[in-house]
C-alpha positions in Angstrom: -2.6 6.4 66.6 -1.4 5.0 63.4 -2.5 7.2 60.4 -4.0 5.6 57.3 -0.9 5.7 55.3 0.8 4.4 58.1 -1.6 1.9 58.3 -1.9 1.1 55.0 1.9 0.7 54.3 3.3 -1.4 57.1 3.7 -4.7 56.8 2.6 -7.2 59.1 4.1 -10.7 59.7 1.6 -12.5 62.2 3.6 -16.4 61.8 6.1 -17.5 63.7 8.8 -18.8 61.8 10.8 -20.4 64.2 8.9 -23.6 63.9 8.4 -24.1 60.3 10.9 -26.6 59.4 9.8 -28.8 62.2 6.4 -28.4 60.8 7.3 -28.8 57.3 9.0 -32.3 58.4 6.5 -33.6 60.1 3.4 -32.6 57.7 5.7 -33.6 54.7 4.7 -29.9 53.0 6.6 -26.9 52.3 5.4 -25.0 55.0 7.6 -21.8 54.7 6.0 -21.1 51.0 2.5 -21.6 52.5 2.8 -19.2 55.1 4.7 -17.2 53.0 1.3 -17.4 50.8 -1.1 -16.6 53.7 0.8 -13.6 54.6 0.7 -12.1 51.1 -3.5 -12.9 50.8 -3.6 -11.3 54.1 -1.8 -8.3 53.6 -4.1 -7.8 50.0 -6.9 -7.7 52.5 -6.0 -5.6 54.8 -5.2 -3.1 51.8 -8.8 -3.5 51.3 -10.4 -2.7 54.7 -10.8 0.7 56.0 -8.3 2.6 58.6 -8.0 4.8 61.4 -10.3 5.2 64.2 -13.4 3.7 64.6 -15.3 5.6 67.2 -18.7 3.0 66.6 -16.2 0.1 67.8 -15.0 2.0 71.5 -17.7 0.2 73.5 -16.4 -3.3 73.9 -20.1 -4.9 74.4 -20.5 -3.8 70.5 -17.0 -5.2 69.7 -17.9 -8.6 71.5 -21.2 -8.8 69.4 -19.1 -8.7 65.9 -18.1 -12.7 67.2 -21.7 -14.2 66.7 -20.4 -15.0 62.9 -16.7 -15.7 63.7 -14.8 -18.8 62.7 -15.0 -20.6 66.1 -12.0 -22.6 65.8 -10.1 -19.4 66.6 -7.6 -20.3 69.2 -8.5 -16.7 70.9 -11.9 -16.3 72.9 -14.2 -14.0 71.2 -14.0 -11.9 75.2 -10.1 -11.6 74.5 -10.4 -10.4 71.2 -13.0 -7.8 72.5 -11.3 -6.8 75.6 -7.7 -6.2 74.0 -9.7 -3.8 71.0 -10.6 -5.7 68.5 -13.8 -6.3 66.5 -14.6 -8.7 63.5 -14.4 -7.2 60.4 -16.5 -9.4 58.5 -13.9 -10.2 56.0 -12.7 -13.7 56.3 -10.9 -14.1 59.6 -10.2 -10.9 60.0 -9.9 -8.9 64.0 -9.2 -4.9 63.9 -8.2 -2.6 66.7 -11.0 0.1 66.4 -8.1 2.4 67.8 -4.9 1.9 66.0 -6.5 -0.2 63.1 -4.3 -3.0 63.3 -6.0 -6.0 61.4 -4.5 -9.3 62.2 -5.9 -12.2 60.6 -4.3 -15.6 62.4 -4.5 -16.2 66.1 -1.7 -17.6 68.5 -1.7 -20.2 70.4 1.7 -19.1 72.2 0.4 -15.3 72.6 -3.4 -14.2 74.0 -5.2 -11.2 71.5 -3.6 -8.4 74.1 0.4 -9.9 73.8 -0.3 -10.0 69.8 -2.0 -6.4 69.8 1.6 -5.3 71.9 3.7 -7.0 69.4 2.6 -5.1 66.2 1.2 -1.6 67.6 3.2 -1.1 71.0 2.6 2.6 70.8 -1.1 2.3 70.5 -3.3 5.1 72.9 -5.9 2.3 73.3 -3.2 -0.1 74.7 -1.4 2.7 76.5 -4.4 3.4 78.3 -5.2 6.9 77.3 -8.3 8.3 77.0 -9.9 7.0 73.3 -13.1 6.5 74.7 -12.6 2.6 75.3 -16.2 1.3 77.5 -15.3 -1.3 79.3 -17.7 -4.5 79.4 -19.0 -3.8 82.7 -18.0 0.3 82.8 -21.4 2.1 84.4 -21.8 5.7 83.4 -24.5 6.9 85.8 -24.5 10.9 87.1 -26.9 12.4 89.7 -28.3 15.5 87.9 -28.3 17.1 91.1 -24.4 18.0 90.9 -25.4 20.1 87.7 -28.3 22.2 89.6 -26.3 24.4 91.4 -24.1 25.7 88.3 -28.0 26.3 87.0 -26.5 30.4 86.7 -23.4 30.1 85.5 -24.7 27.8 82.9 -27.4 30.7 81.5 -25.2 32.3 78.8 -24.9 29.8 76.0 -21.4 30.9 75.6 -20.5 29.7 79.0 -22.0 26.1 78.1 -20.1 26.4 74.6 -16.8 26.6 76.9 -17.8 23.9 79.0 -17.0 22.2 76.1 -13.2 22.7 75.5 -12.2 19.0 76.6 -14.6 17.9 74.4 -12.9 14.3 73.1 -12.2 13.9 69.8 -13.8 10.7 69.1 -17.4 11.8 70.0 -18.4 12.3 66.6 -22.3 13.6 65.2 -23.2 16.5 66.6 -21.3 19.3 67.4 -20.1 21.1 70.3 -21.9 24.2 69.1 -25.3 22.5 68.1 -25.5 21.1 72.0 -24.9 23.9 73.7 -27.2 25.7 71.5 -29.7 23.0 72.7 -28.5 23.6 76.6 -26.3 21.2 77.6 -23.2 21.3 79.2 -20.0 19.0 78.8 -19.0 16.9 81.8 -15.5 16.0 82.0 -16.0 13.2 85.3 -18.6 11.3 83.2 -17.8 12.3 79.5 -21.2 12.9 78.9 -23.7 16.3 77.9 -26.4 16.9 80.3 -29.4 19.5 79.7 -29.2 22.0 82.6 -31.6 23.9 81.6 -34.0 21.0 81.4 -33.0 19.5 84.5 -33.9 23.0 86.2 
């Protein structure tokens, strides 16, 4: 993941500048100093807007409901834009990868969200497919209780549901670790999810 310097310092160059003197020609405008223009505006804004991870923007249901207020003549479907990790920022045109923090702020009509996102952040864990905690649209997180049951003994000792806890992912942020299995839950790897064994007794 891209730190915030990282972030912060790296400039980003979202035209494509193969076509501007075709463009300038046929619009009769100097087309290469107005994108040259938009990219400099853009870049101040991103400067603006917060970096790094954004663990409130992993579920991509809450990502696709950022696009009720979004510019609709966006060349990029609001589902695209959701699916490949990114959310609307709110700030003019602006979409941002809630894992690497990328902001882009023009869409393609050559390359979908996804081929853009690959372009600019290839090494992102999100795009990668590692574990960041991405939900997918239609990802169902449902666990019988029952599995749990039988481990009610070894799950007594708080310290044995404190080590349950050792793969505990870094982006589920709030409560701690400590507090929860203080409480009597258990971490479950399969399901990334804290259950209360002693509650479900």
């Amino acid at each position: 993941m891209a730190t915030r310097e990282e972030a912060a310092e790296e400039p980003i160059f979202e035209y494509d500048y193969d076509s501007v003197p075709e463009m300038s020609a046929l619009l009769h405008v100097d087309m290469m100093q107005m994108l040259k223009k938009l990219e400099e505006e853009a870049q101040k804004e991103r400067e603006k807007m917060q970096k790094g991870f954004n663990s409130e923007m992993r579920s991509e249901a809450k990502r696709l409901k950022t696009f009720v207020t979004y510019d609709s003549y966006s060349s990029w479907a609001p589902t695209e834009m959701a699916a490949a990790g990114f959310y609307f920022t709110g700030m003019t045109s602006g979409v941002q990868c809630f894992c690497c923090s990328l902001i882009l702020f023009s869409t393609s009509l050559r390359r979908r969200p996804i081929e853009h996102h690959k372009k600019f952040r290839p090494h992102c864990d999100f795009l990668l497919g590692k574990d960041v905690g991405n939900i997918a649209k239609y990802d169902i997180r449902v666990k019988n209780p029952e599995k749990l049951r039988g481990d009610k003994a070894k799950y007594q000792e708080e310290e044995a549901r404190l080590e349950s806890f050792k793969d505990w992912p870094f982006y589920a942020q709030g409560t701690s670790p400590r507090e929860l299995s203080v409480a009597g839950f258990v971490f479950t790897v399969e399901f990334i999810e804290a259950q209360n064994v002693l509650k479900n007794a």
